[in-house]
C-alpha positions in Angstrom: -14.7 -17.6 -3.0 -12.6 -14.7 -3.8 -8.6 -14.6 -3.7 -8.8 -11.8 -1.4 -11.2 -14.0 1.3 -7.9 -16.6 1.0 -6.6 -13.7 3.1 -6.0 -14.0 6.8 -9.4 -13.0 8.5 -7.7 -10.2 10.7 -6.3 -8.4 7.1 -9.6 -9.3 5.3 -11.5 -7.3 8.3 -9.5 -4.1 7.9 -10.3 -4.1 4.3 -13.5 -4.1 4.6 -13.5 -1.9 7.7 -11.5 0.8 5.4 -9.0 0.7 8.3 -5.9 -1.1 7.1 -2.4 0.1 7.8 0.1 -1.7 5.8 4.1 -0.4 6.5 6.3 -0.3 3.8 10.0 -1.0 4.2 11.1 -0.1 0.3 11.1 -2.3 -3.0 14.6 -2.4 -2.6 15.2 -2.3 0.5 17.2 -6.0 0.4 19.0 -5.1 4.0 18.0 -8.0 6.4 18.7 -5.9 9.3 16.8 -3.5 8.7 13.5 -5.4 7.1 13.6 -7.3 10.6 13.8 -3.9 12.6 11.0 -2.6 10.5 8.8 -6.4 10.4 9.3 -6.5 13.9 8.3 -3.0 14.7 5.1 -3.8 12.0 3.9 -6.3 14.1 4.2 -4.6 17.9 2.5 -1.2 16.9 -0.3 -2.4 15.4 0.0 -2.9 11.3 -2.1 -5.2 9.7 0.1 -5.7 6.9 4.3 -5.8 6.0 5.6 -5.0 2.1 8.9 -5.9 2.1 10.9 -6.3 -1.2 10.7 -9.2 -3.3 13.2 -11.6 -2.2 12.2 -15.6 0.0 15.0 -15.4 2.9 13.6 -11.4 3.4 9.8 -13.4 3.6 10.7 -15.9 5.8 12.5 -13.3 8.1 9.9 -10.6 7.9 6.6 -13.3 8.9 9.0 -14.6 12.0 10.1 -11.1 12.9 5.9 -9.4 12.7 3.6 -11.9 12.9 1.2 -10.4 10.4 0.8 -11.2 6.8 3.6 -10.0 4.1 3.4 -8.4 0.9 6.2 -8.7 -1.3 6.4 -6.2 -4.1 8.9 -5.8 -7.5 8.6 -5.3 -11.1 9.9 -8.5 -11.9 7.1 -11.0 -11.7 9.3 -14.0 -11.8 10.5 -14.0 -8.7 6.9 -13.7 -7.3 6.6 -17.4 -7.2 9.4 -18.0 -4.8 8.2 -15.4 -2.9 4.9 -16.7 -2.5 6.3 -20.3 -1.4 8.2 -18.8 1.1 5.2 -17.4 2.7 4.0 -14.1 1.2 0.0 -13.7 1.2 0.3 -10.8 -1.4 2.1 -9.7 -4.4 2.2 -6.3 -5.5 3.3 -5.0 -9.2 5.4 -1.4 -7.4 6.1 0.5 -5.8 7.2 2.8 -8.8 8.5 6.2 -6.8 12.0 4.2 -5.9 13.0 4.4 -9.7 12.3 8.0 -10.9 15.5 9.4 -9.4 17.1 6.9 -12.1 14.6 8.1 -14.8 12.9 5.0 -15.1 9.3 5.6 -16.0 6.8 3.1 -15.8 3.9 3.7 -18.7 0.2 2.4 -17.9 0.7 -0.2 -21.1 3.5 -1.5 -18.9 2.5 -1.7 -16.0 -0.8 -3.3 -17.2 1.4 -6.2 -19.3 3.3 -6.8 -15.5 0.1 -7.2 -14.0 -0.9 -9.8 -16.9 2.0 -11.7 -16.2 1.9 -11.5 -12.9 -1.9 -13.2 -12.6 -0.2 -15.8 -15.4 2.2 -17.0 -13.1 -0.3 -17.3 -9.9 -3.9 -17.0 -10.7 -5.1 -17.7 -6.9 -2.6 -15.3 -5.2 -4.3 -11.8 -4.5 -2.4 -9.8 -6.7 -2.0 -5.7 -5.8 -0.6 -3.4 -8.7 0.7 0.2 -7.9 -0.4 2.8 -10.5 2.2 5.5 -11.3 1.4 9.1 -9.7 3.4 10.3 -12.9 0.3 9.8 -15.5 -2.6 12.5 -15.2 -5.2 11.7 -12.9 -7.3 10.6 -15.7 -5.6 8.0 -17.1 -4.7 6.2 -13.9 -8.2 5.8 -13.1 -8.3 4.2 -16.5 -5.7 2.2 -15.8 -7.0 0.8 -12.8 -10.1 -0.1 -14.7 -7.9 -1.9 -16.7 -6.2 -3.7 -14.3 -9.4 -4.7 -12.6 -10.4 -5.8 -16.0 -7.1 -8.6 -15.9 -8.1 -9.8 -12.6 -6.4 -7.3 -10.2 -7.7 -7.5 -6.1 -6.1 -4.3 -5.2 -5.2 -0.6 -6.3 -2.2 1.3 -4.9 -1.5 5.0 -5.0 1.7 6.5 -4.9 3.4 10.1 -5.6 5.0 11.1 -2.2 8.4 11.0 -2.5 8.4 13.3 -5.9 6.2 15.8 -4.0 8.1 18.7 -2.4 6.2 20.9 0.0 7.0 24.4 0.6 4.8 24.7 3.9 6.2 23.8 7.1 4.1 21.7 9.9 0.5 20.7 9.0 -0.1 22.3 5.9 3.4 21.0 4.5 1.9 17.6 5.4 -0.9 17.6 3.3 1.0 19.5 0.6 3.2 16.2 1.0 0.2 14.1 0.4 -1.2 16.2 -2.3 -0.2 13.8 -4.9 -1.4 10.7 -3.7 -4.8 11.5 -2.0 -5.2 13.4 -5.9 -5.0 9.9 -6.9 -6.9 7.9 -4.6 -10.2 10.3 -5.0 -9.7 9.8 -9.3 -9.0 6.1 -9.1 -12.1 5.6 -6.1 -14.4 7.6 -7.8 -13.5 5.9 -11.0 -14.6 2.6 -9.6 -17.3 3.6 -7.4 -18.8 5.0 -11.1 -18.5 1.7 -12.9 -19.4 -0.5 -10.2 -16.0 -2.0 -9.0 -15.7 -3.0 -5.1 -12.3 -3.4 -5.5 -10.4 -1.9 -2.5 -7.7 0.6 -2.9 -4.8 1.6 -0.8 -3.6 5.1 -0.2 0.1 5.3 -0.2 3.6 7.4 -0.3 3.6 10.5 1.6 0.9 9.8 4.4 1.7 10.9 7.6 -1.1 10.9 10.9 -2.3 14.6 9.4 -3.1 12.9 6.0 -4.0 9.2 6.8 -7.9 10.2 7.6 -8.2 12.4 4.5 -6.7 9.2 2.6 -10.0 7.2 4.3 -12.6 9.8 3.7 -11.5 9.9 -0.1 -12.3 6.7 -0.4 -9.5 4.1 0.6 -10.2 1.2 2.3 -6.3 1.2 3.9 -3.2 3.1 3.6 0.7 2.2 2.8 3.5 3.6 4.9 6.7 3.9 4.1 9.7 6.1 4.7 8.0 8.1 7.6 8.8 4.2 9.1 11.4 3.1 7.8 13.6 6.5 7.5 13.7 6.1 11.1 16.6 5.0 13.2 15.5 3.0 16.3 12.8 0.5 16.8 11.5 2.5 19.4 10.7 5.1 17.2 9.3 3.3 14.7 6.7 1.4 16.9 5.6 4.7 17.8 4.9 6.2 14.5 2.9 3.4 13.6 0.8 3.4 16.8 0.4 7.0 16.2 -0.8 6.3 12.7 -3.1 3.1 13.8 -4.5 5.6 16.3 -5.8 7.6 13.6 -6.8 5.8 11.6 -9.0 3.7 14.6 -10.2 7.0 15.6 -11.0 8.5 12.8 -13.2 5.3 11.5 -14.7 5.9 15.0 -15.6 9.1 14.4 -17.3 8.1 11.0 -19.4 5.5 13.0 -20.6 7.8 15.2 -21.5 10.1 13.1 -23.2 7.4 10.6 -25.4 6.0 13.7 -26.7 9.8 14.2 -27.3 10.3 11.1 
């Protein structure tokens, strides 16, 4: 058995589907109003999957408050372990984008010795490690051959919230999402060539416009974050993420189709 078939069957399913929708309420986002308006809001409109900053009493809260599986994710992998007692079902090493304003830079020798450590404190826990947007395309998708090589189960993208479109309405959205769907296709490509089935998850900077172009680059889900979580109301947030679900159901649809005619 693999650690990521330790997964619930429902999150396992939209892996392998290439259809998962994971919302992001922010690294540190430690605000325990706000991760329960954005767990609960998770859970009614449809995500498969809740990352919530790294922290037990914000676990407990956010599996009560969605009723889907949690991620927790920080660059301190000693406080995974608490994390996972409290009832996390992933770990993730990122997301990095929160510390650039600061001008903390994460290299891809770092990141790789978190990732180490990480699988050194929990070797059964699926382990997901975000590589940084700022390296050039080439050497994240050797660093994510690297990190497969310690024993990683996912790949994250990132790189959305340093892009800054010019373009307004549908081209400014993909311009938004230039950085990150860059990214997945490298990273995807990279381990469709040597042989890797390790699934990867397009994120930062998706919105509905960009979530399909995430799938056909070769993603098997996508992370969403502040077009969630920079929202006010609950309401509005349960209907982003049904709007994004929708797209993402009907674009897989659409490749089904067109796979059965073919």
């Amino acid at each position: 058995m693999t650690r990521l078939q330790t997964l619930p069957v429902s999150l396992q399913k939209s892996i392998e589907n290439r259809s998962l929708l994971k919302v992001i309420s922010g690294l540190n986002n430690f605000n325990a109003e706000s991760v329960f308006r954005i767990s609960k809001a998770a859970g009614l409109g449809g995500a498969d999957l809740l990352d919530i900053a790294c922290k037990p009493n914000l676990v407990e809260l956010a599996v009560e408050a969605s009723n889907i599986p949690v991620c927790v994710s920080s660059v301190e992998p000693k406080l995974f372990p608490e994390a996972v007692k409290a009832g996390a079902s992933v770990i993730e090493i990122g997301n990095f984008d929160s510390f650039y304003p600061d001008g903390r830079f994460f290299s891809a020798d770092e990141v790789l010795s978190l990732a180490v450590e990480s699988r050194r404190l929990l070797p059964e826990v699926v382990l997901s490690v975000t590589v940084p947007h700022i390296l050039p395309l080439d050497i994240q998708a050797q660093l994510a051959l690297n990190l497969i090589d310690r024993g990683i189960d996912l790949i994250q993208t990132e790189g959305g919230t340093s892009s800054h479109p010019i373009s307004p309405g549908t081209l400014g959205l993909i311009e938004k999402a230039s950085p990150t769907l860059a990214g997945t296709f490298a990273i995807a490509a990279a381990l469709r060539e040597s042989h890797h089935d390790v699934p990867v998850i397009s994120a930062s900077g998706l919105s509905e416009v960009t979530v399909p172009m995430a799938i056909s680059l070769g993603a098997n889900g996508v992370g969403i974050g502040s077009a969630v979580n920079k929202l006010n109301t609950e309401l509005a947030m349960i209907a982003t993420i049904k709007g994004l679900r929708q797209a993402l159901d009907s674009f897989k649809l659409a490749s089904t189709i067109s796979q059965s005619i073919l």
